[in-house]
SENU-46560 format. One line per field, with one value per residue (C-alpha): x, y, z. Coordinates in Angstrom, 1 decimal. Layout:
// SENU-46560
x [X | ...]
y [Y | ...]
z [Z | ...]
***
This chain:
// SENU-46560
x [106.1 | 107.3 | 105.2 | 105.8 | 106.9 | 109.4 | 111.1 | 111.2 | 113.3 | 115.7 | 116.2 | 116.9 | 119.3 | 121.0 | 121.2 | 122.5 | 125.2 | 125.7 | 126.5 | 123.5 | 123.0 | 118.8 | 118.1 | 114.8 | 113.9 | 115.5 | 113.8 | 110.7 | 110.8 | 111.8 | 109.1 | 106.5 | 107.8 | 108.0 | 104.3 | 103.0 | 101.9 | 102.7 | 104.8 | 101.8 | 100.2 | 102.4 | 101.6 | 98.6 | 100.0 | 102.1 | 100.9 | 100.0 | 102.7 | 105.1 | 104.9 | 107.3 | 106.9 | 107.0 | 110.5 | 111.8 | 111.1 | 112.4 | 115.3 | 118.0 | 117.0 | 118.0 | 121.8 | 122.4 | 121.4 | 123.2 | 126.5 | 125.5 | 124.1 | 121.8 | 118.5 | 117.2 | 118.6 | 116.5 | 113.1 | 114.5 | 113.0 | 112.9 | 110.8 | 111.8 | 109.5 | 106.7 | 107.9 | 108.9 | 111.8 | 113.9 | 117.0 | 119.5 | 123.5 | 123.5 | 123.5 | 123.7 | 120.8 | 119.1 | 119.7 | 117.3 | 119.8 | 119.4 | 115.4 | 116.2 | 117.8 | 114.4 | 112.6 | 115.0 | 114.5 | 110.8 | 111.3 | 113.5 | 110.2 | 112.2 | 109.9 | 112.0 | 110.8 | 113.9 | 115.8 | 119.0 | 120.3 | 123.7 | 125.0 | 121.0 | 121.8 | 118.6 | 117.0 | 115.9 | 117.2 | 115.1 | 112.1 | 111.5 | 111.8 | 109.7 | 107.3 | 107.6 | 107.3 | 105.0 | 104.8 | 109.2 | 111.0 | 113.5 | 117.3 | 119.3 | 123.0 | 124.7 | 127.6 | 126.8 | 124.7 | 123.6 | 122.5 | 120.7 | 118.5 | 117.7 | 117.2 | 114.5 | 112.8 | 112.0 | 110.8 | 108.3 | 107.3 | 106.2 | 104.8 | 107.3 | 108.9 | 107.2 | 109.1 | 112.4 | 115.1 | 117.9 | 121.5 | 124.7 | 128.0 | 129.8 | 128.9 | 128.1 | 129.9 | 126.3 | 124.1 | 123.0 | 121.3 | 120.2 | 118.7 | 116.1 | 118.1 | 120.9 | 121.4 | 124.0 | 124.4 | 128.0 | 131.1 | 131.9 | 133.7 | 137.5 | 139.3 | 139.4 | 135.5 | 135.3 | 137.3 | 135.5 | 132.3 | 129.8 | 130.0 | 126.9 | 128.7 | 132.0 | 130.3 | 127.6 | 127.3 | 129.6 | 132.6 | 132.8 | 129.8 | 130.9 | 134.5 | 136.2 | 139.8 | 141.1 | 139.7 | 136.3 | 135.9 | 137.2 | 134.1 | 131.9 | 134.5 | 134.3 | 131.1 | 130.7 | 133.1 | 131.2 | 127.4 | 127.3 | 127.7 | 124.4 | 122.1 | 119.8 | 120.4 | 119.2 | 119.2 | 120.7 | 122.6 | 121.9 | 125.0 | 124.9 | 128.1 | 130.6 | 131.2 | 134.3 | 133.6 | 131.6 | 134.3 | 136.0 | 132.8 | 132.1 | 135.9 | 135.7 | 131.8 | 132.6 | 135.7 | 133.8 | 131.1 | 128.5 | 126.2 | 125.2 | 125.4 | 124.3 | 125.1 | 122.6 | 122.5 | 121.5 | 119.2 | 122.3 | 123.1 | 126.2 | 126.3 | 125.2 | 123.5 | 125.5 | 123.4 | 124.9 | 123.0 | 124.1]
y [62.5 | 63.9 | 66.5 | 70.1 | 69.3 | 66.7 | 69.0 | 72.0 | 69.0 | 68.3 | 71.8 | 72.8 | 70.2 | 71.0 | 74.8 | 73.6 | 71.5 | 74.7 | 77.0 | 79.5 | 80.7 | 80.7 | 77.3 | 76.8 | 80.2 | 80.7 | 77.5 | 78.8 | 82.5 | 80.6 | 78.1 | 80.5 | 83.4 | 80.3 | 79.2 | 82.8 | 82.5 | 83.5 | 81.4 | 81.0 | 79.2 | 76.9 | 75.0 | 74.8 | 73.0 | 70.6 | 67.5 | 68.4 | 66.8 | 69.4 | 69.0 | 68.9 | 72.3 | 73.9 | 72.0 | 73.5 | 76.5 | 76.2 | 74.2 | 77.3 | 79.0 | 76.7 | 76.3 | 80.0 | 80.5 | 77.0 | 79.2 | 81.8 | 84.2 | 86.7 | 85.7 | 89.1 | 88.6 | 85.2 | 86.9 | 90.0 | 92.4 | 93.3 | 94.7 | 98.3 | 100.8 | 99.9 | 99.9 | 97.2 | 97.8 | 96.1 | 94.7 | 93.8 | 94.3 | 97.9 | 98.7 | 97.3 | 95.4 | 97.6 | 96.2 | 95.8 | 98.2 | 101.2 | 100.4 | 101.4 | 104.6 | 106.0 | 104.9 | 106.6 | 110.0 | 109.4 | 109.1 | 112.1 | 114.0 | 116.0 | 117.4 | 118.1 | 120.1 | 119.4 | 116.1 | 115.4 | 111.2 | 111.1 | 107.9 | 106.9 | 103.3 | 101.8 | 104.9 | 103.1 | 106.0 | 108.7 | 106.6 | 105.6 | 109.2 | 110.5 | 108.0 | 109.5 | 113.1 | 113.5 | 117.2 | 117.2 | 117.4 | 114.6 | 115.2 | 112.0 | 111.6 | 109.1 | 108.6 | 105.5 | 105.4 | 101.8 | 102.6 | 105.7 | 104.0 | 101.6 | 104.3 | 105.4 | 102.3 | 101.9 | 105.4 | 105.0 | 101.7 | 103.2 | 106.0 | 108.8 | 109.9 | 113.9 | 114.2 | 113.4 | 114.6 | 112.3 | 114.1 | 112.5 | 113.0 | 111.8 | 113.4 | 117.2 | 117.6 | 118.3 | 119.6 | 123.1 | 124.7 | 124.2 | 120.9 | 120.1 | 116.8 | 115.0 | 111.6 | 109.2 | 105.1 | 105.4 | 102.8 | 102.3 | 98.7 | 98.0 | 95.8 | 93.3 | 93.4 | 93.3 | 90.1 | 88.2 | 88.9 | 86.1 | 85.3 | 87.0 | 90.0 | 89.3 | 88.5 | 90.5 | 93.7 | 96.3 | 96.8 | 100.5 | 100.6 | 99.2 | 99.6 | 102.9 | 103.5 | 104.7 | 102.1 | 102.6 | 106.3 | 108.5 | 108.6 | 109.5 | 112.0 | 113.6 | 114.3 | 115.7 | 117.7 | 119.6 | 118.9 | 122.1 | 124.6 | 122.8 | 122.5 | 125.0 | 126.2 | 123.4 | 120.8 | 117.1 | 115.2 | 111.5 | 108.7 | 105.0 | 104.2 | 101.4 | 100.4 | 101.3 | 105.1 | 107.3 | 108.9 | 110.1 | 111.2 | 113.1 | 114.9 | 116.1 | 117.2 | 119.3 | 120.8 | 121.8 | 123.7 | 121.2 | 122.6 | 118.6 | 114.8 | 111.9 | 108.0 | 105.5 | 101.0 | 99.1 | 96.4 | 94.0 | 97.0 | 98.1 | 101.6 | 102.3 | 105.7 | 109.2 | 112.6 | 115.9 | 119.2 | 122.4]
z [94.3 | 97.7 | 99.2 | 100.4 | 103.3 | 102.8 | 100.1 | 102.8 | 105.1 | 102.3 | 101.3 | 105.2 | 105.6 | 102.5 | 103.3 | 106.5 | 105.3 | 103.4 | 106.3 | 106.4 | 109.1 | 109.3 | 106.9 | 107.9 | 107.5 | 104.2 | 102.9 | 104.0 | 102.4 | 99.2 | 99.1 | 99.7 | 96.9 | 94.4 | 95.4 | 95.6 | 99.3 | 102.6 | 104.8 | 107.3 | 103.8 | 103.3 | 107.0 | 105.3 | 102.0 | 103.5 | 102.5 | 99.1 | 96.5 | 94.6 | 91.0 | 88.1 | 87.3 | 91.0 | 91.5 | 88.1 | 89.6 | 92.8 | 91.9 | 90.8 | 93.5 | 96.1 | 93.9 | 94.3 | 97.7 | 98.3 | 96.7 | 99.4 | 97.2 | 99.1 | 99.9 | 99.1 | 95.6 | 94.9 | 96.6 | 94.6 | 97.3 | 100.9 | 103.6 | 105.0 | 107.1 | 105.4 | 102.2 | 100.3 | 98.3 | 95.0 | 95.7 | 93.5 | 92.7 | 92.2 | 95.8 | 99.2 | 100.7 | 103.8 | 107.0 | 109.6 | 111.7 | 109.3 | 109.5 | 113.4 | 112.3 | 111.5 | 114.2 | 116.8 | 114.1 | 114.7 | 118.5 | 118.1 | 117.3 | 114.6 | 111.8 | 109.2 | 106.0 | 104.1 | 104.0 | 102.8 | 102.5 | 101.3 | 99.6 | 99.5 | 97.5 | 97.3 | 98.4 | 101.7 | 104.4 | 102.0 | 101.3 | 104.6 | 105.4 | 102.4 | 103.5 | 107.5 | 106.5 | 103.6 | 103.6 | 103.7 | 100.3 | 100.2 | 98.4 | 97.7 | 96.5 | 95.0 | 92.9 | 91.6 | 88.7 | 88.7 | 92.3 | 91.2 | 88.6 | 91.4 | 94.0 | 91.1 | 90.8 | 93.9 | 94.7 | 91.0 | 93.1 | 96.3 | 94.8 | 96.5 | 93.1 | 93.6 | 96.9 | 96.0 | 93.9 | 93.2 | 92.7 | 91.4 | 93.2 | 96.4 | 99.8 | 99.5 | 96.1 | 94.1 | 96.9 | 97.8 | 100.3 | 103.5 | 105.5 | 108.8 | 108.6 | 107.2 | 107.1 | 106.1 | 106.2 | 104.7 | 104.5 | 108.4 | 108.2 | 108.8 | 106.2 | 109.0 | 109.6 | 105.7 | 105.7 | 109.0 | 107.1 | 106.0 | 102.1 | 101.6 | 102.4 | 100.6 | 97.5 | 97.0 | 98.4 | 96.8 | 98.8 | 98.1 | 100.2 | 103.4 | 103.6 | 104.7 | 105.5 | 108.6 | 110.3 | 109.1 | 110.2 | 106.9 | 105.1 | 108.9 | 109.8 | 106.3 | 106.4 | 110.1 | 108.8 | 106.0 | 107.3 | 109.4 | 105.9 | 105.1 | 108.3 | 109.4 | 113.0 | 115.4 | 112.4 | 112.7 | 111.2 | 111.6 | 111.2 | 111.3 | 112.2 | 113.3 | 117.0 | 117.6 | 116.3 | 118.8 | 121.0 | 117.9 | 116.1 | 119.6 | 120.1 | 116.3 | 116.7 | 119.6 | 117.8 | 115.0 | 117.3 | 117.2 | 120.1 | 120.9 | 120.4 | 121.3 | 120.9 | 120.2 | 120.7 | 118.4 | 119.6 | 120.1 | 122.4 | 120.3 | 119.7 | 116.0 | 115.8 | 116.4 | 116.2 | 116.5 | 116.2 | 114.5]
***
């Protein structure tokens, strides 16, 4: 019977020969959510033989993610400010970039008593908010009502279900009233970029989600466009955006009478974030 360890090696080198991009890693994260344990644990295990029923278990998992089906998927959740969210098909797995997005708010020192996330998916932007600002009332639209249930679900789970109110309809088309902060992680991706992405990508994450036409900017521009009817004076509206977008954002945010803006890296020092003010 082979041990732990010398099923983690075969399992890394068939993930390799598979193309993914973090093998070891992967292997790891699955080992440990099939054994129940930390990764740190299973340094510990390593010598200890795998039984029949442990590699039953394990087995389907590594075929999917072999097929390049999302990790998140097979662990079926994923880490985000603190919170730990459900991920599945409905909606598009949070990146680690839109994590950032609320740590430059936070930086930002903004205290905003009224939250608006547009296109919320998993409900990660206004969680994570929710979660920020506990005294701030949290509204969250989405057309989509398979990513709405989910969007639910995960606010039941982390225990933020009071603050926020979850409204059908794309953009501004169901919300009233006025916001502290608005915030948006909308389609931004160019057919192109849609196309050079990993399978992962292609095959999982609803395209609706990340691809926007006019080179990625339609769905940013329309909302800059109608954010000011609903932010207070001074408010912000927060955009993660595409690369190639932030001069445009900036000449149709001064045009509009935006009184400021600002452009924000990434940490792969790409610029990601735009702010304007009202």
């Amino acid at each position: 019977m082979d041990t732990l360890l010398e099923v983690l090696k075969k399992t890394t080198a068939f993930f390799e020969g598979k193309g993914i991009e973090s093998p070891r890693l992967d292997a790891e994260l699955l080992f440990a959510h099939v054994l129940n344990c930390s990764r740190l644990d299973l340094y510990l295990e390593f010598d200890k033989p795998m039984s029949a029923k442990l590699l039953d278990e394990l087995r389907p998992l590594v075929a999917r993610r072999g097929k390049r089906e999302p990790l998140q998927y097979l662990l079926g959740e994923v880490p985000f400010c603190g919170l730990t969210l459900k991920v599945d098909s409905r909606a598009l797995i949070p990146r680690p970039e839109t994590e950032e997005l609320v740590e430059l708010l936070v930086q930002q020192k903004v205290e905003p008593k009224r939250i608006l996330d547009l296109g919320t998916g998993t409900g990660a932007l206004a969680l994570a908010l929710a979660n920020q600002y506990s005294a701030a009332a949290v509204v969250a639209v989405e057309r989509s009502s398979e990513a709405r249930s989910l969007a639910h679900e995960n606010a039941q789970q982390n225990n933020l279900l009071e603050q926020l109110t979850l409204l059908e309809g794309s953009w501004f088309e169901s919300v009233t009233g006025t916001f502290d902060l608005i915030v948006s992680n909308p389609p931004y991706l160019t057919q192109e970029e849609w196309e050079a992405a990993s399978p992962e990508v292609k095959h999982a994450d609803p395209y609706e989600a990340l691809v926007s036409p006019e080179e990625g900017i339609a769905d940013l521009l329309h909302i800059l466009s109608e954010a000011r009817s609903y932010l207070d004076e001074g408010a912000c509206l927060a955009l993660e955006t595409g690369i190639a977008h932030h001069e445009r954002l900036k000449q149709e945010a001064e045009a509009l009478g935006y009184s400021k803006t600002d452009s924000f890296e990434d940490l792969n020092k790409r610029d990601r974030f735009f702010l304007a003010w009202n």
